[in-house]
C-alpha positions in Angstrom: 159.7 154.7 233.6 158.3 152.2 236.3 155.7 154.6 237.8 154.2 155.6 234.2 154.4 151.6 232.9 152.3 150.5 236.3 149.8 153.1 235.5 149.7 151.9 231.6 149.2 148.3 233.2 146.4 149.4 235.6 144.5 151.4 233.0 145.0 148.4 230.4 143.6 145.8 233.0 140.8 148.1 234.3 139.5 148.8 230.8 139.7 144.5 229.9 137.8 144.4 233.1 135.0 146.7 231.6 135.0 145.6 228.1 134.9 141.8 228.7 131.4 141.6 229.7 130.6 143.8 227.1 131.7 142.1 224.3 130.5 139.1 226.0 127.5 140.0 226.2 127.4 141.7 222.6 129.0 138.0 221.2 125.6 136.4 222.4 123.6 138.8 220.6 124.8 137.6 217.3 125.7 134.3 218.1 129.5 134.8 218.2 130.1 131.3 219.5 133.0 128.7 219.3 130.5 125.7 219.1 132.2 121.9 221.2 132.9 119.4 218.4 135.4 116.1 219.3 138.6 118.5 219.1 137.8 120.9 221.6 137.1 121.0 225.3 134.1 123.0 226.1 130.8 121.2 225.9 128.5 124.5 226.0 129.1 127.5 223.3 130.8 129.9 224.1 131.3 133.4 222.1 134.9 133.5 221.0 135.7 137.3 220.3 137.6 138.0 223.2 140.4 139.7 221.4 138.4 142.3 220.4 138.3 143.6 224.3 141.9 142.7 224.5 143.0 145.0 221.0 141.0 147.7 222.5 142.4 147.7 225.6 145.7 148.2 224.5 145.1 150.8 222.3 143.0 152.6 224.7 145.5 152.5 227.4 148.5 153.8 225.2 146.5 156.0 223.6 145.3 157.8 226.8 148.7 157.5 228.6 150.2 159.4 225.4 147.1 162.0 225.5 148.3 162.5 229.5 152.0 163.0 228.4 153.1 159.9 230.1 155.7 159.7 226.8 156.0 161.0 223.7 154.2 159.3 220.7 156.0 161.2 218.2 159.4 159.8 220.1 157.8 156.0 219.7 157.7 155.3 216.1 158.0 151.4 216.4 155.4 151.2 218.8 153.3 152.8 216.7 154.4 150.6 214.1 154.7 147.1 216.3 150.7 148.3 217.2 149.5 148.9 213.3 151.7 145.8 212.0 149.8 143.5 215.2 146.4 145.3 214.6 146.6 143.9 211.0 147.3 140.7 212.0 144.4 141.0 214.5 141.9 141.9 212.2 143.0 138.5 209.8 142.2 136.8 213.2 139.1 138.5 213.8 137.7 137.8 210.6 138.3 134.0 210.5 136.5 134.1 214.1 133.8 135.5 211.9 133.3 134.4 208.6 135.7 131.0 209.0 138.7 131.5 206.3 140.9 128.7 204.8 144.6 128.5 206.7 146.3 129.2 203.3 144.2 132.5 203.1 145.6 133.2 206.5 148.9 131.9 206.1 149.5 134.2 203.1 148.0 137.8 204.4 150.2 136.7 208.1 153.3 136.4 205.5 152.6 139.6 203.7 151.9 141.7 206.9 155.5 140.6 208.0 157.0 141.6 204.6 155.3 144.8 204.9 156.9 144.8 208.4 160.3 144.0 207.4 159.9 146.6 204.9 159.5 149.1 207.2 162.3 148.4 209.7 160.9 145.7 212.0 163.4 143.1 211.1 166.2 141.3 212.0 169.1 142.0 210.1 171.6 140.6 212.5 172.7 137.3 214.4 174.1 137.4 217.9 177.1 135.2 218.0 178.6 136.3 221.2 176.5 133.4 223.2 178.6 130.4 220.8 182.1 132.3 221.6 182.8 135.7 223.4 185.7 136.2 220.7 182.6 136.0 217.4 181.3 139.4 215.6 177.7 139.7 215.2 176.4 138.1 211.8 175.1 140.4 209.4 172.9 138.6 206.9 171.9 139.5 203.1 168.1 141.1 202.5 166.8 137.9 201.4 168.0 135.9 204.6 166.9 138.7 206.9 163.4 138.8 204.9 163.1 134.8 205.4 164.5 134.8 208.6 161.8 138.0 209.9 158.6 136.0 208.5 159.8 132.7 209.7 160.1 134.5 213.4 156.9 136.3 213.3 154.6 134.1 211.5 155.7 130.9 213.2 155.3 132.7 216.7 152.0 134.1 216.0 150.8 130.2 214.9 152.7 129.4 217.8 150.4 131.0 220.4 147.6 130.2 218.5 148.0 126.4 218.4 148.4 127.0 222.1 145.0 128.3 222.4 143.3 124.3 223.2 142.4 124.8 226.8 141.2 127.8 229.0 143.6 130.3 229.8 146.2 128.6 228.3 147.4 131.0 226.0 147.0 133.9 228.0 148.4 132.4 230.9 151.6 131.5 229.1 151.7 135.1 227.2 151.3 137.0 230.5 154.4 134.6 231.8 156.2 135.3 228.2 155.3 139.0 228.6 156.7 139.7 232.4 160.0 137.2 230.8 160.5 140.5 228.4 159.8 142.9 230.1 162.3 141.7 233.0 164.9 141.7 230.0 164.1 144.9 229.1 164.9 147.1 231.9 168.6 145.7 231.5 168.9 147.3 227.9 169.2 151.3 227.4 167.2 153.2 225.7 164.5 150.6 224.9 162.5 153.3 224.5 158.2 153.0 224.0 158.2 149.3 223.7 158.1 149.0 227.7 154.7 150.4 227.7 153.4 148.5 225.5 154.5 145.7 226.9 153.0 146.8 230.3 149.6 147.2 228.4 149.7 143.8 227.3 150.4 142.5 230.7 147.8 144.4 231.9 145.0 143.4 229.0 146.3 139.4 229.8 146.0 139.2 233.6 142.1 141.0 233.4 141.5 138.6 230.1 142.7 135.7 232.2 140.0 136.4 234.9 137.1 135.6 232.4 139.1 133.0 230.5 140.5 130.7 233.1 138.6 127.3 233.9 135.7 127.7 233.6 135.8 130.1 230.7 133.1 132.5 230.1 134.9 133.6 227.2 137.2 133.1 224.4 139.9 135.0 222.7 139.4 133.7 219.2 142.2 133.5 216.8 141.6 137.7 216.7 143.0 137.2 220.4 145.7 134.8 219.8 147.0 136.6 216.5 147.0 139.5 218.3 149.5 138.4 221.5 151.8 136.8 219.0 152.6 139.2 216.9 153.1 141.6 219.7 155.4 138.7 221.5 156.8 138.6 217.8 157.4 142.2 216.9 158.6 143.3 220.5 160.8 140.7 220.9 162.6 141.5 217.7 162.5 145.5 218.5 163.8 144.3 222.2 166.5 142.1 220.2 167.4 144.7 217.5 168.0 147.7 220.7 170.3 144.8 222.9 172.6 144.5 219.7 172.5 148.3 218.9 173.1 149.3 222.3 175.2 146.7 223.0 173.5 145.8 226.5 174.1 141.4 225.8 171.3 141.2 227.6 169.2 138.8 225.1 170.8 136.4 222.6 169.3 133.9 220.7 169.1 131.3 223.7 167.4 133.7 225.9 165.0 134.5 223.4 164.2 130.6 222.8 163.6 130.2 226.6 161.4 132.9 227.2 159.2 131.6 224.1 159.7 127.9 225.0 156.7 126.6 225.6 155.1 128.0 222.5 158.2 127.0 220.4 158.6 123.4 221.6 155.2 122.6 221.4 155.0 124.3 217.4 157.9 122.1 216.8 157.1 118.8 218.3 153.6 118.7 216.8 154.8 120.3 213.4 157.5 117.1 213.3 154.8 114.6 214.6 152.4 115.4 211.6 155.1 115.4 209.1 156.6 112.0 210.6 152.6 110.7 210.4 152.7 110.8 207.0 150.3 114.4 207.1 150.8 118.0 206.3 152.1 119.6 208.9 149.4 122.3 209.4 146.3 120.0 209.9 144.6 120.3 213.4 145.0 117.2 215.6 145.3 116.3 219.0 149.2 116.0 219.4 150.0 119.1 221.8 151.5 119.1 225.1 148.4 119.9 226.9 146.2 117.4 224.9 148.7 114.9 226.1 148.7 115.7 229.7 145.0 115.1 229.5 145.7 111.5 228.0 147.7 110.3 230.9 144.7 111.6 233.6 145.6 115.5 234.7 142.3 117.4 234.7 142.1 120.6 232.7 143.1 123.0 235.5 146.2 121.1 236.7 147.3 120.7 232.6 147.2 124.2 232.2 148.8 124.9 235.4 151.8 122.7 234.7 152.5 124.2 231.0 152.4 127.5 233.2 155.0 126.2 235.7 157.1 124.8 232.9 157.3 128.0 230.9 158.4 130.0 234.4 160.9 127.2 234.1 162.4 128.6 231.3 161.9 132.3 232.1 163.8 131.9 234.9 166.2 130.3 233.4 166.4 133.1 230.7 166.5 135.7 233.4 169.3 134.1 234.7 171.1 134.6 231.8 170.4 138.3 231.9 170.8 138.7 236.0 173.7 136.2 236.8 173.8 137.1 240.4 170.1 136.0 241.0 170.9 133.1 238.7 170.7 130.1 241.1 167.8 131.6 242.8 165.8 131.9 239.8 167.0 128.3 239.3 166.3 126.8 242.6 162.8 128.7 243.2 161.6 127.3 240.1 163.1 123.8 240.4 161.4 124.0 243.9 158.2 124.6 242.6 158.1 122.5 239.7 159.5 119.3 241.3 156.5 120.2 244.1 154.5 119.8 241.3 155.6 116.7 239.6 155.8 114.8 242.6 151.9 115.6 243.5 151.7 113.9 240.4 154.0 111.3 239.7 152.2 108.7 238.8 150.4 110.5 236.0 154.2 111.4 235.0 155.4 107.7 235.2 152.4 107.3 231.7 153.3 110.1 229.9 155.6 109.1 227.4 153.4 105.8 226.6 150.9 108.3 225.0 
């Protein structure tokens, strides 16, 4: 499974490579641009349809791996599925990059994409106990609860990653890291079947998006992009979850799962929490996230979006060590190592940060 998931990977980041410029180049053309205004970073438009060479990555690389016989297609209903269910959710993206819809509008179509998900299987229908007490049975929970509980998981992730997308490379960065955190997981669970290789293609489509996004960006994902990565990080996660509690691998509980997605999560919740203490609805666009802070107390964009980077391998590790307890205190100790490197380079900028 290795050898055909690397060759998934390198025809997924070869094919970003060669579409990037492309629809770069094609963004310009009709004026495709995310223009600066006094929330945003960028002082020069810059097209912001990125996603577009990211989606068709993906499905090129899958579909051309399948045409090969790398796997069976007809053996990988859900990701067929996960893929149809994210490419939905991509196109409500897309179409806000173009024609700028209302966030109820989107909230609503993300919610009945998810329904229509749960619907057809991807869902969670049960709750891991095992990680409060070995001795506890795995909850099942009613169609209504597993219905709330699906749409809360995949809409709030894909706003998640989307709210993440503030600075360059920032939310590809941190789904490449989210990505690898799965797919490290994965190989510990049998018969996880397809999802692997999609997986690889994402990492693949992230780490040849990242090239062009990173600071300086040349170009932007959009919210086609970000809706896209989360409701794959969404979907997989809770095929990946589903397969651990069939197969009974107890390879990812719930507090894995939160680790891997910390980042994302904590920064969603602190913000979400700020507005509502603030007297505001919780969904209106301000300048309360992590990395908006870290640029309040001095840290240039670079070193911002390297540290959310170093704090989510934080947590991945720490997930991973869950999953592999004999390489537990190394994952530990390598990431403490690098992340106290990093804070200490810095200290001073640290010793302001929760004045802001």
């Amino acid at each position: 499974m290795l050898i055909p998931g690397l060759i998934v990977f390198a025809i997924s980041f070869t094919i970003t490579l060669l579409l990037v410029p492309c629809i770069n180049r094609l963004g310009s053309k009709f004026s495709l641009f995310d223009k600066p205004n006094n929330r945003k970073q960028h002082e020069i438009p810059i097209v912001r349809v990125g996603g577009l060479a990211i989606m068709l990555a993906i499905f090129s690389s899958i579909t051309l791996t399948s045409i090969f016989g790398l796997f069976d297609i007809n053996i990988g209903k859900d990701i067929v599925l996960i893929f149809i269910f994210s490419s939905l959710l991509f196109l409500i993206g897309f179409l806000d990059d173009l024609f700028s819809i209302s966030f109820l509008k989107k909230l609503i179509c993300q919610i009945l994409v998810a329904s229509f998900a749960w619907k057809v299987g991807l869902r969670i229908n049960e709750i891991d106990l095992l990680w409060l007490n070995p001795e506890f049975m795995n909850l099942k929970i009613s169609p209504f609860f597993s219905l709330l509980l699906t749409n809360i998981w995949v809409v709030g992730i894909i706003n998640a990653f989307n709210w993440l997308d503030g600075l360059d490379g920032l939310a590809t960065g941190i789904t490449l890291i989210t990505s690898i955190g799965l797919m490290f997981v994965s190989f510990s669970i049998n018969n996880i079947g397809d999802a692997l290789f999609l997986i690889f293609s994402l990492i693949g489509s992230c780490l040849g998006f990242l090239i062009f996004n990173y600071n300086p960006a040349k170009i932007f994902m959009g919210d086609g992009g970000s809706y896209l990565m989360g409701s794959l990080m969404a979907f997989i996660s809770i095929f990946i979850y589903n397969s651990d509690l069939i197969y009974g691998s107890s390879s990812l509980d719930l507090i894995t799962l939160m680790l891997i997605f910390f980042v994302p999560l904590f920064d969603m919740t602190y913000v979400v929490f700020h507005r509502i203490a603030s007297g505001k609805l919780p969904f209106l666009p301000d300048r309360q996230h992590i990395h908006h802070r870290l640029l309040r107390i001095g840290f240039s964009h670079q070193d911002t979006v390297i540290f959310c980077y170093l704090i989510s391998i934080f947590f991945v590790f720490i997930a991973l060590g869950n999953t592999y307890t004999h390489y537990r205190y190394y994952l530990l100790l390598i990431s403490l190592i690098i992340n106290v490197s990093f804070i200490n380079k810095h200290k001073n900028k640290f010793l302001k940060f929760y004045k802001k």
